[in-house]
Legacy VTK file of the C-alpha trace (Angstrom):
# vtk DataFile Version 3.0
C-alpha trace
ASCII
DATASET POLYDATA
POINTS 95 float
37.890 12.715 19.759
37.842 9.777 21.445
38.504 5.935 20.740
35.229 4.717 19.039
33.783 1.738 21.359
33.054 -1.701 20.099
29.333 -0.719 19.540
30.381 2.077 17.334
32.867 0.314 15.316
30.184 -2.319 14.519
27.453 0.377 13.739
29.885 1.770 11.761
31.104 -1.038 9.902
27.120 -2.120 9.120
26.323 1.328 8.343
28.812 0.356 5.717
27.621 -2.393 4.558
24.245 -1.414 4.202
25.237 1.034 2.080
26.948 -0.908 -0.151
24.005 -3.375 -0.228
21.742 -0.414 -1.347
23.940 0.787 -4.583
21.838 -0.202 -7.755
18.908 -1.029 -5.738
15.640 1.355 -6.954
13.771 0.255 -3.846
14.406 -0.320 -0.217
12.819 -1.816 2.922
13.527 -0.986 6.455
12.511 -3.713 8.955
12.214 -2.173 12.499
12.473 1.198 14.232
16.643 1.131 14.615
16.756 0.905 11.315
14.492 3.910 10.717
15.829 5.463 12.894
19.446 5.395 11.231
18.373 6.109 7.525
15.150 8.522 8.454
15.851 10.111 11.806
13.148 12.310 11.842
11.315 9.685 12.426
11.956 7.420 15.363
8.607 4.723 15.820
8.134 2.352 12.710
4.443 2.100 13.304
3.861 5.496 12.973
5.068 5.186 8.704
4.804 1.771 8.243
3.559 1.433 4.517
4.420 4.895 3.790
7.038 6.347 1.204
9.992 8.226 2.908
13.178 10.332 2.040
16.408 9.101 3.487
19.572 11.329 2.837
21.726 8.371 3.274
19.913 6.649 0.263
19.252 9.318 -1.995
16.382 9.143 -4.778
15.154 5.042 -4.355
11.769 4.265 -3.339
12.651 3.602 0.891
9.713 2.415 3.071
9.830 0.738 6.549
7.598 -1.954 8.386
7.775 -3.350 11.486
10.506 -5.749 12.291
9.065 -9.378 11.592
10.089 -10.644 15.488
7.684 -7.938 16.599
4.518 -9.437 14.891
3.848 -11.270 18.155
3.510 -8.483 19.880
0.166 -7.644 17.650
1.550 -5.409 14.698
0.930 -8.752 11.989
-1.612 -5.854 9.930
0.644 -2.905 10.241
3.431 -5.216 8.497
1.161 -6.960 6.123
0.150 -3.670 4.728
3.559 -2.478 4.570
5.075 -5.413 2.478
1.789 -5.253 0.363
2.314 -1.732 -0.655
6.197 -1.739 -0.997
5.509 -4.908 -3.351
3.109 -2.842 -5.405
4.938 0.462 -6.014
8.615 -1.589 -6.005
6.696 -3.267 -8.990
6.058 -0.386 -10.723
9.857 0.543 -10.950
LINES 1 96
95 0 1 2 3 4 5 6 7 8 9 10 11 12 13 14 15 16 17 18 19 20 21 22 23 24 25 26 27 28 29 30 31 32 33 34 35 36 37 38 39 40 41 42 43 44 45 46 47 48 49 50 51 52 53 54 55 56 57 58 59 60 61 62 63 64 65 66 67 68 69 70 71 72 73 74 75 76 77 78 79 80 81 82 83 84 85 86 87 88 89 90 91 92 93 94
């Protein structure tokens, strides 16, 4: 193996984190395609299941959806996010 770089140690170490964040939670939110990307990596572009349910191996059996990253909303996704929130809201409800 090889020394992991700086970048990798702090990936790591929020991977971590994260994680931790998530035990006893029954529903999560992903904000942006990295994060996706890291806890669904079969799928990479956040638009593309924004507002939908997912499976995440990482996470196990909690309701996990994603939405686009708020800083992004000024590049024209403001609907794709407000329908994501709106419908995580309503089924997180529900739990």
């Amino acid at each position: 193996g090889h020394l992991p770089n700086k970048k990798e140690a702090d990936l790591e170490w929020n991977l971590k984190r994260a994680l931790e964040e998530a035990k006893g939670r029954k529903a999560i939110l992903l904000l942006g395609s990295e994060l996706l990307r890291v806890f669904v990596p079969e799928h990479s572009k956040v638009l593309d299941v924004a507002g939908l349910k997912l499976s995440s191996h990482l996470l196990g059996k909690k309701l996990v959806m994603a939405a686009p990253h708020p800083s992004t909303v000024q590049h024209g996704n403001f609907g794709e996010l407000r329908f994501a929130l709106e419908k995580f809201v309503k089924l997180a409800s529900k739990l």
